[in-house]
Structures are given as C-alpha cells and as structure tokens.
C-alpha positions, -999 to 999 in steps of 0.1 A, spaced: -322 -187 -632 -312 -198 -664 -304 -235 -664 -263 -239 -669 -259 -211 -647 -282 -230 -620 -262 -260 -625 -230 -239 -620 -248 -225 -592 -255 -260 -570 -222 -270 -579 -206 -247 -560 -229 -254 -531 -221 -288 -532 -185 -280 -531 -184 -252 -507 -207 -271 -481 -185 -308 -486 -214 -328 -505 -189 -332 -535 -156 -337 -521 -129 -316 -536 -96 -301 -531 -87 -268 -511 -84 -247 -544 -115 -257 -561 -136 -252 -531 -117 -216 -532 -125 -207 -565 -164 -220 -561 -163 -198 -532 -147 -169 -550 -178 -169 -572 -205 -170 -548 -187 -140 -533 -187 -120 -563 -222 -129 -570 -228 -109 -540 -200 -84 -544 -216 -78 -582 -248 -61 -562 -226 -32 -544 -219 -3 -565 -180 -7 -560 -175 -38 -577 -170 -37 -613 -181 -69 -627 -212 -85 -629 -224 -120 -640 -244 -117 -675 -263 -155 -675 -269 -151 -715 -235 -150 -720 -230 -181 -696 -257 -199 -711 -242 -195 -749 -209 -209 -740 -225 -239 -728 -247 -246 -755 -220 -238 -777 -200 -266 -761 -232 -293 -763 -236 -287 -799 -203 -304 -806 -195 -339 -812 -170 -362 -797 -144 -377 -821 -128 -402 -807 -134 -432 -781 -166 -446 -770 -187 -416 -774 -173 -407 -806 -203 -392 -829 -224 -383 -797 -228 -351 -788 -210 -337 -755 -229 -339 -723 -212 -313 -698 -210 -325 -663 -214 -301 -636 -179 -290 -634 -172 -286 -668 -205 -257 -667 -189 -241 -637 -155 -238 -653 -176 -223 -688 -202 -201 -667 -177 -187 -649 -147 -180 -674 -176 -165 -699 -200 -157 -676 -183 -123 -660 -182 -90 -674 -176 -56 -666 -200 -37 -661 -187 -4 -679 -189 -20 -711 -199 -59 -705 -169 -72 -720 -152 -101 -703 -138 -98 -670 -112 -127 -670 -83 -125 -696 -63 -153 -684 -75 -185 -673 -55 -216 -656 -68 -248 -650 -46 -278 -636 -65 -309 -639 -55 -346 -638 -46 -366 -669 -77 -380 -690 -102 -353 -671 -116 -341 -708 -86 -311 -713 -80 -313 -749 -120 -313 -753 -123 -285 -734 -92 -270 -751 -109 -279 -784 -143 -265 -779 -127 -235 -763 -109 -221 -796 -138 -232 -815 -162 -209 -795 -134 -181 -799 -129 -185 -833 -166 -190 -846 -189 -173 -814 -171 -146 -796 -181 -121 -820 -141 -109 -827 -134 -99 -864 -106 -110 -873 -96 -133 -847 -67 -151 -845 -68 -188 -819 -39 -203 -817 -36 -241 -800 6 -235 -786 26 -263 -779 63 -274 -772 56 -297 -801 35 -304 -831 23 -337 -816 14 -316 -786 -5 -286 -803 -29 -311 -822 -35 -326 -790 -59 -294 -787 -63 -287 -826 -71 -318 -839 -101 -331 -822 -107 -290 -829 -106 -295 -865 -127 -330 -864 -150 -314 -847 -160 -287 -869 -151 -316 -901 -187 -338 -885 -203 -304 -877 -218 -289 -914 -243 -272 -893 -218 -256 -876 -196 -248 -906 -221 -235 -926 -235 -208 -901 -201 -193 -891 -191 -197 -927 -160 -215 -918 -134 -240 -938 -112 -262 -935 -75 -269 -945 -57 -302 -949 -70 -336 -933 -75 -354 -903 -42 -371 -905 -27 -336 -907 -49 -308 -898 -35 -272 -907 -64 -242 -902 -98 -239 -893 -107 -202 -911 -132 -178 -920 -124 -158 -953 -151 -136 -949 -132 -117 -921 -97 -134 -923 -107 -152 -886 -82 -185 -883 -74 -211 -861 -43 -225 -858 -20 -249 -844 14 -229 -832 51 -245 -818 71 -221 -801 64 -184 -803 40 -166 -828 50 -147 -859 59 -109 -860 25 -91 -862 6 -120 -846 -26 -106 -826 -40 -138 -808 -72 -131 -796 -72 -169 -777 -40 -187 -773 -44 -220 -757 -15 -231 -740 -16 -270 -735 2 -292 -710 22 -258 -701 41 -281 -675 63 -294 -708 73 -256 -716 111 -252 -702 107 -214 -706 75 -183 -704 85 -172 -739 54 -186 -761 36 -177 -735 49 -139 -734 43 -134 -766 12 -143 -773 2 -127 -745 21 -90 -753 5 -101 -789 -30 -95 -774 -26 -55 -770 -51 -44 -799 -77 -71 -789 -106 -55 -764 -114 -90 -750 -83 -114 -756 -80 -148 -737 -49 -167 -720 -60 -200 -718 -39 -228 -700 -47 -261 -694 -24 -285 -677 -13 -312 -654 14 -310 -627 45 -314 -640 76 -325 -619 101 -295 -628 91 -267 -602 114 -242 -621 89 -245 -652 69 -215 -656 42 -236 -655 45 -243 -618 52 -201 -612 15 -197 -626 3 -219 -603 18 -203 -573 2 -169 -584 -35 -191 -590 -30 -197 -556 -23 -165 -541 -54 -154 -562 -75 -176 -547 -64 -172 -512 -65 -132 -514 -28 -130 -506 -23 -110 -541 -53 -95 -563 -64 -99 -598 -95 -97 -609 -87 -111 -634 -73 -142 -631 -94 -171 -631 -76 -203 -615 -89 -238 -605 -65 -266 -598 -79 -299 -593 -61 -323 -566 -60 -335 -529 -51 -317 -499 -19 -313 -479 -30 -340 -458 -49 -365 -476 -34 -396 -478 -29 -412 -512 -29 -443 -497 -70 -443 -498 -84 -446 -529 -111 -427 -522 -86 -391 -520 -77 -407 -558 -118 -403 -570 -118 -368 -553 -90 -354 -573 -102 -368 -606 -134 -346 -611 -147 -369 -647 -142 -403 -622 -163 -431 -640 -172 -407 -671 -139 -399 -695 -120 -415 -669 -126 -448 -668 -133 -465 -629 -106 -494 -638 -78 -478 -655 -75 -450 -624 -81 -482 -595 -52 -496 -622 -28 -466 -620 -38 -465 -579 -29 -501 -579 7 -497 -595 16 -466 -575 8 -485 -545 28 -517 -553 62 -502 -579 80 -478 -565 95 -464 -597 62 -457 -609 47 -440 -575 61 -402 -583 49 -401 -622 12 -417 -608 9 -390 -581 21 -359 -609 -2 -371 -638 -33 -386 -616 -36 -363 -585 -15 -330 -600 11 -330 -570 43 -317 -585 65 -340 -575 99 -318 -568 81 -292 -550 82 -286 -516 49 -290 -496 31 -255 -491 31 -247 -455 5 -225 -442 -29 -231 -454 -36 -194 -462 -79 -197 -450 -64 -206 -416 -39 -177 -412 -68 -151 -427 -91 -167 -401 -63 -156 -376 -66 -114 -391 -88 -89 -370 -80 -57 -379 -87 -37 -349 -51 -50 -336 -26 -20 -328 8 -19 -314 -3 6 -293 -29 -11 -272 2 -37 -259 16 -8 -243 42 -18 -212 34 -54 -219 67 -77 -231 76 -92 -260 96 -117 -278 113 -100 -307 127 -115 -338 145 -106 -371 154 -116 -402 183 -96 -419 186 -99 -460 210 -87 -482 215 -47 -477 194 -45 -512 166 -69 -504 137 -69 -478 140 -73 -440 117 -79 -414 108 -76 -377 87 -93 -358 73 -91 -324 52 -116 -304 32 -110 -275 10 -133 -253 -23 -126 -252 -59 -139 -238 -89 -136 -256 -126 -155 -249 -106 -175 -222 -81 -188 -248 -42 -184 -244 -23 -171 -281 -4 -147 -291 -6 -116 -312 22 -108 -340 29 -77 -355 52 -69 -381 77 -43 -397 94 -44 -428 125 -22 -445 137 -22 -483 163 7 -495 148 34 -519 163 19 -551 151 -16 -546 112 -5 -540 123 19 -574 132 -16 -593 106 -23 -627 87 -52 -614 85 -42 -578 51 -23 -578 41 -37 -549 66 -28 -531 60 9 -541 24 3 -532 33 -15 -495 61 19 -489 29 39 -498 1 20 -479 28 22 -444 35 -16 -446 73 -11 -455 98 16 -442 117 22 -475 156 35 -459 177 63 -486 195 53 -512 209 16 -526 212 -3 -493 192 -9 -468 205 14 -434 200 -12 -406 201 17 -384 164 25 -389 156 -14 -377 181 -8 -345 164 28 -336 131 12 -343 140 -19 -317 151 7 -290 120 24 -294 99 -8 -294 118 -21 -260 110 12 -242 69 6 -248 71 -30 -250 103 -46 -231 116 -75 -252 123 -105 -231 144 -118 -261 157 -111 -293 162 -140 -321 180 -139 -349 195 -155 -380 236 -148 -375 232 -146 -412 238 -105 -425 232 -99 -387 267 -90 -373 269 -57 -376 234 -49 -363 232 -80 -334 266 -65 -320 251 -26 -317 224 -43 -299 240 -64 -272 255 -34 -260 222 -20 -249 194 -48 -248 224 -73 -234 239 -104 -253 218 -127 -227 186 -115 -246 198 -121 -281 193 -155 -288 213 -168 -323 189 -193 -345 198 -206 -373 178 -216 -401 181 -254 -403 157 -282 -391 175 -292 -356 163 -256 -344 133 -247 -367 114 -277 -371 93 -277 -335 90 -240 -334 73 -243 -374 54 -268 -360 41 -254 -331 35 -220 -350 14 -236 -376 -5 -254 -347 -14 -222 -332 -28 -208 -364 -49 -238 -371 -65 -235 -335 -72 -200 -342 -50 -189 -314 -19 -169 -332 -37 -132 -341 -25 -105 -370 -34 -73 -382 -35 -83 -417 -4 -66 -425 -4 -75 -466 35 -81 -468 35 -103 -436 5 -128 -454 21 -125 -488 50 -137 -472 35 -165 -452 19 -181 -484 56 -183 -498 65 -207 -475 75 -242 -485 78 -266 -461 111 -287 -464 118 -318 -449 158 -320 -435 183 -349 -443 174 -372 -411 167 -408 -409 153 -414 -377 113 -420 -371 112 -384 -365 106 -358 -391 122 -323 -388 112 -295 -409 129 -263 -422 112 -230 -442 122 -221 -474 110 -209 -504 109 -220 -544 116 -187 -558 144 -160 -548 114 -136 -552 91 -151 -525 106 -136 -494 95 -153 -462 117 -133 -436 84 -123 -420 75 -159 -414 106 -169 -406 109 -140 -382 72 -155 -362 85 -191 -360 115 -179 -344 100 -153 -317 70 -182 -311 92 -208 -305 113 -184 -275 79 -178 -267 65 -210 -260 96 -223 -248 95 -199 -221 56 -203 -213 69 -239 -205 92 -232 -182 70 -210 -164 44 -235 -160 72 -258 -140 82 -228 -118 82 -237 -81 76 -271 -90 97 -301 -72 110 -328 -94 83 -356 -85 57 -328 -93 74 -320 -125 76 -358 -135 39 -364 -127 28 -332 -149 44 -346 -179 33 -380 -174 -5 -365 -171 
C-alpha cells in the first residue's frame, strides 16, 4: 500500500475504533470507506479505489507552499485528515471507465481548520492536474472579499511556485493585492474568482463554493452545478462552517450529508464529512472543544481556541457565535433526535406482519393533508433473547397525483417497491387507511387507537362506531403529552429493544426528526417532534411515539395489577 493511502487507511482505524476521538459523522464517513473498500471487491459494486490517483492528489497538495502566517514559504505538510478527505474525494472511480466517483463533495469544518488551503489547493489541482481541457474553476462567493478567501492564497501560491507554473504552462493576471485569473492559453483552462451566479455559457468543471452558510439562496450553487452537463468528471466542492440560519441552503445540504452517511437516502455520490461534537457532549469540557477541531495545536493555535472556550464559558452574548464557528453546531436548529446507527441496529428484516397473527396491538395514525403523506403504525410487545420490546410496523398512503409530482421520485419508487399505498386521483381517500384498520383489528385486535385530532375527524368518527370511542385515544402534538412518550421511544431504540422491518419511508422519516424543546420553565424539560423542512415528513415517527407511549403506559399498569396500595408504594420506592 501506497503511502497517503495507508495513512488514509489508519486514520480511519483510529477513528472507527475511538483512538482519535471524533464526531458521529466523521466516524460515518471513515466507516463508509472501509466498507466500500470491501464492497469494491464484489462484482455489483461499481466503484473501486485507484491508489495512483490518491497518491497524485496528495503530492500535488505537498508541493505547494503556504502564503501566509508562520509557515508562510514552507511547504504544506498534510496531517492525517487532510489525506483522508484528498484520498477519498480523488481516490474513487468507477470502474466502467475510471473516472471519478464523487461529483459533489461537502465538508463542514470549524473556523481556522485549514479550509481556504484546502479550497486553494483544490482548484489548483483542477485547474493544472486533472487532465480537463479546457477547464473552467471557479472560487463562488456571496462576496468578492469572500471568493479571494479561496482564490487568493490560490493565486499566491502558484505566484512562489515557478516550478509549478512552468510545467502546467500557466499565468497569471493582476497582483496579489488584487488577484483576477490563474490561466492556461494553451487550452483556454482558467481559474477564477466568481460572486453570484456564472455567466451564460459557463461550463465549470470545479466550482468551490466557500463558507456556503453566508449564501441566503441555492442559486450560484444551481448554476454552476446545471453548468457542469458537458464535463465527464465535474466537481461541486463546498466548504463551510455552521452557520446560524437553518433556512440557508447551506444547512439543507447538510441534512442530505447526513442521511448519506446514515443510509437513510443513497448517493453514491456524495461525499460528506462534518466535523463537530455529538448530541450529547457537553461543551462545557474542553476536551469535546479539541475533538471537534481536527488541526488542534497545528493551524489552530492551542491558546486562541482555550481563548474562544474561555469567553463562551464566561459572556453570554458570545456563547452562540463560539459554539457555530468553533464546534459547527448551527445555532437555530433544532437538535436531531434519533441517532440513525441506533435505529438501523434496531432493523431485522425477517419481521412480517403476518407472524403476529391473533396477537394485540396498539395502533396509531397520523393524518396529513388529503394531498400529502399519511401514516399508520402499529406496535406490538414482543420478547426476544429474554428481553421485553416491541416490534413496529408501518403503512403509508399518498394520492396518485402527489407520488406523480416532479421532485417526488422517491415516492414513485416507495409506491413501486410496496412501501406506500398510493389512493386514485388528487386526494388522499382515507377510506383505504379505515378498511386497512378493520382488517388489521380482525388479525391483530388493537387495544387502542391514537391519534392527532388534527385532519382526523372525518376518519376517527367512522371508526368509533366499530372499534368503540373508548379505544381511540386523542393525542395531540405538543410537549405536555409527547415529551415522555419521545423519550421513552428513543430509550427503547438505544437499548436495542424497539424492532423494525426496515421499511425505507418509516427510517427516512425517523432521521427527519428534530427534537424541540417546549416553552416551560420548570427544572423539567419537555420535548415535542417536529421537523425543519415542510418536506421532511415524520408522521411515521410521530405515529411510533404515540402507539409506544399507550403501550408502555399500559405495560405499567399491568405490572401494579392485583397489587394493594402498601405493595404498590414499596414497588415504586424499590
């Protein structure tokens, strides 16, 4: 093994195993490629990882010189994330035709981490290396100050570099004061800094797309990206730090990095890595502030972070804008609720609705809009190894037109693959969902029925009259009755003991979940579900947390049963 890609290599180790302590979504994408390393050896899957190619982006990279600060006129010394992020990003290829297998790459790191070097020596390597006649790099910004960030120390670079001008035949225009191209006349190849959206006829083969939490709206982004259609290998390249406006499009390309590293969507090729803390790391310890901050005691500097630690801790005012730019927590944004390895850990796919035959449920749904998704839920108690859990299953029901909609593929795929009953016509006909209940209760009696009174009137009122209003139990979706249940039901699929099918729509749902806290002011917290998007449905979730928490409320009750009141009493106080 070549020796980048063997430093790439232990670095994943050491992440995966704990040695290097790390965030959940970098340990997910080291793991991501020591899976496809082995994935790369079965005939199905269609990339494999070319080491030359690995190898030349690195020594690319350590050719350069650094332009500014104390290392300024040394050349760059990669640490060993900085080769994992190159290896990988260059490293893959299909193997039809061995050109590269990621075409848009995110990467959320914490301020003063090395970005705008690696943004730097990227659209060098593009411009000069990649072997694209032609090419067009663009550094896009929501300002000019902004896109020399990236182009500048760009342009300075290849200014101290004659070696490196001379063999890619490139030049130069303007000065380091005010930088304006990096080009290659031979071929017409430029490099370029770019505010707002590219020119008509623009063909970017590498935009870079710096601090992309700044950018109010997707629209340079779109079209340098639709620009890319004539290029065979053509790069999106973001780099970033949180930002604190979770309406950015920023933050909605981090929620899909996330859902690519947790398998809840699939694209192969997507390459994410976000650097940060955990949900439940406490910021408190300085120690979760080095973990985050991958370049601690290199281009960060040991004092100014214990400095910024320091004035989080002890001004108030500054405590939000510390945590954003030092640990990448976006600051307006919800918590994530389910941590997405747990609730795959949960799946076993040789669950069927069939094998709970004549046993009871509890039974929950979640009622959208006629022309929107709805979901059903039902929740049976179950044994297995000696443990007490439950078991969920899952049905889902969208109107024809919806699932017809441009930009709902995967509905059309879900309708296709059996995950969602799609109903005739423009609304959904909540009449399949009430004939599918009575058939459900005469395999598997429910025991109870929750429900959001939300949309529900119609349907809850058809059902009474047969199932009986005693069993139909009104929730609604606020903290005073959600928070315990959410609680308890995320409890359950950290101890392993709540099991699923692995229906795809009820996982893609539970990774839209953001976890709210309500408006109280006691020492007690109470929590709520909700989502960022309107397109991230959660009924499905919402639909388990309902039918666990009748579930569990009734599983303590039953435990008291035949008890006296001293017995009772004693029980709790044990």
């Amino acid at each position: 093994m070549k020796p980048y890609t063997k430093t790439a290599l232990q670095y994943c180790l050491d992440i995966t195993s704990g040695k290097i302590p790390a965030g959940p979504y970098v340990v997910l994408a080291c793991q991501r490629h020591l899976d496809d390393l082995e994935r790369a050896k079965t005939e199905d899957f269609p990339y494999r990882f070319d080491e030359e190619k690995a190898e030349r982006r690195c020594t690319f990279s350590e050719t350069l010189h650094h332009v500014k600060g104390k290392w300024a006129g040394e050349l760059l010394k990669l640490e060993p994330y900085q080769i994992f992020k190159r290896c990988c990003v260059w490293g893959w290829v299909k193997k039809a035709d061995g050109f590269r297998r990621f075409s848009t790459v995110f990467i959320l790191e914490p301020r003063k981490n090395g970005k705008s070097v690696t943004g730097a020596d990227t659209g060098l390597y593009m411009l000069a290396a990649d072997g694209e006649k032609g090419s067009e790099i663009y550094s896009g910004a929501t300002s000019e100050k902004q896109a020399l960030e990236v182009f500048r120390p760009a342009w300075m670079m290849a200014n101290k570099n004659k070696d490196l001008t001379d063999h890619f035949e490139l030049s130069l225009s303007g000065n380091p004061r005010n930088p304006t191209s990096i080009y290659r006349l031979s071929d017409m190849s430029r490099f370029e800094p770019l505010i707002g959206k590219p020119g008509f006829g623009s063909s970017p083969h590498c935009a870079i797309v710096d601090e992309y939490h700044e950018h109010k709206t997707s629209e340079q982004f779109d079209n340098m990206n639709t620009g890319m259609g004539a290029r065979e290998q053509p790069m999106m390249f973001v780099i970033s730090t949180a930002g604190t406006d979770t309406s950015s499009p920023c933050y909605d390309l981090y929620l899909r990095a996330i859902k690519v590293l947790e398998k809840t969507i699939e694209d192969e090729t997507f390459f994410g890595i976000m650097f940060g803390i955990e949900k439940d790391d406490d910021f408190k310890d300085f120690e979760v502030w080095k973990k985050a901050n991958p370049n601690y005691g290199v281009s960060i500097n040991k004092d100014y972070l214990h400095r910024k630690y320091t004035e989080a801790m002890t001004d108030a005012s500054k405590q939000n804008i510390n945590l954003c730019m030092h640990l990448n927590q976006w600051m307006n944004a919800g918590v994530a609720w389910m941590n997405m390895v747990k609730w795959e850990a949960c799946k076993d796919d040789s669950l069927k609705l069939e094998d709970f035959k004549g046993q009871p449920c509890y039974a929950a749904f979640d009622l959208a809009s006629k022309i929107d998704i709805s979901s059903l839920v039902l929740v049976f108690e179950h044994r297995r190894d000696g443990e007490s859990g439950y078991v969920v299953f899952a049905k889902h029901y969208l109107p024809e037109e919806t699932v017809q909609l441009a930009g709902n593929e995967h509905y059309d795929k879900w309708v296709k693959e059996g995950f969602i009953t799609q109903t005739p016509g423009a609304r959904t006909d909540f009449l399949y969902i009430e004939n599918d209940l009575k058939a459900i209760n005469t395999d598997h009696p429910i025991s109870e029925l929750a429900f959001d009174p939300k949309e529900a009137t119609y349907l809850i009122n058809n059902v009474m009259e047969w199932l009986g209003p005693e069993r139909c139990i009104e929730i609604t979706q606020g903290p005073t009755l959600m928070s315990e249940p959410m609680k308890e039901t995320e409890g359950l699929i950290y101890d392993g003991k709540l099991w699923h099918s692995g229906d795809p729509v009820l996982t893609w749902m539970m990774g839209n979940v953001v976890q709210r806290q309500g408006r109280n002011t006691g020492p007690v917290k109470y929590y709520y579900p909700t989502k960022q998007k309107s397109e991230n449905k959660i009924d499905g979730a919402v639909c388990i947390i309902m039918a666990i928490g009748r579930a569990i409320m009734h599983h303590e009750e039953s435990m008291f049963e035949g008890m006296s009141k001293e017995e009772i009493l004693e029980n709790i106080a044990f």
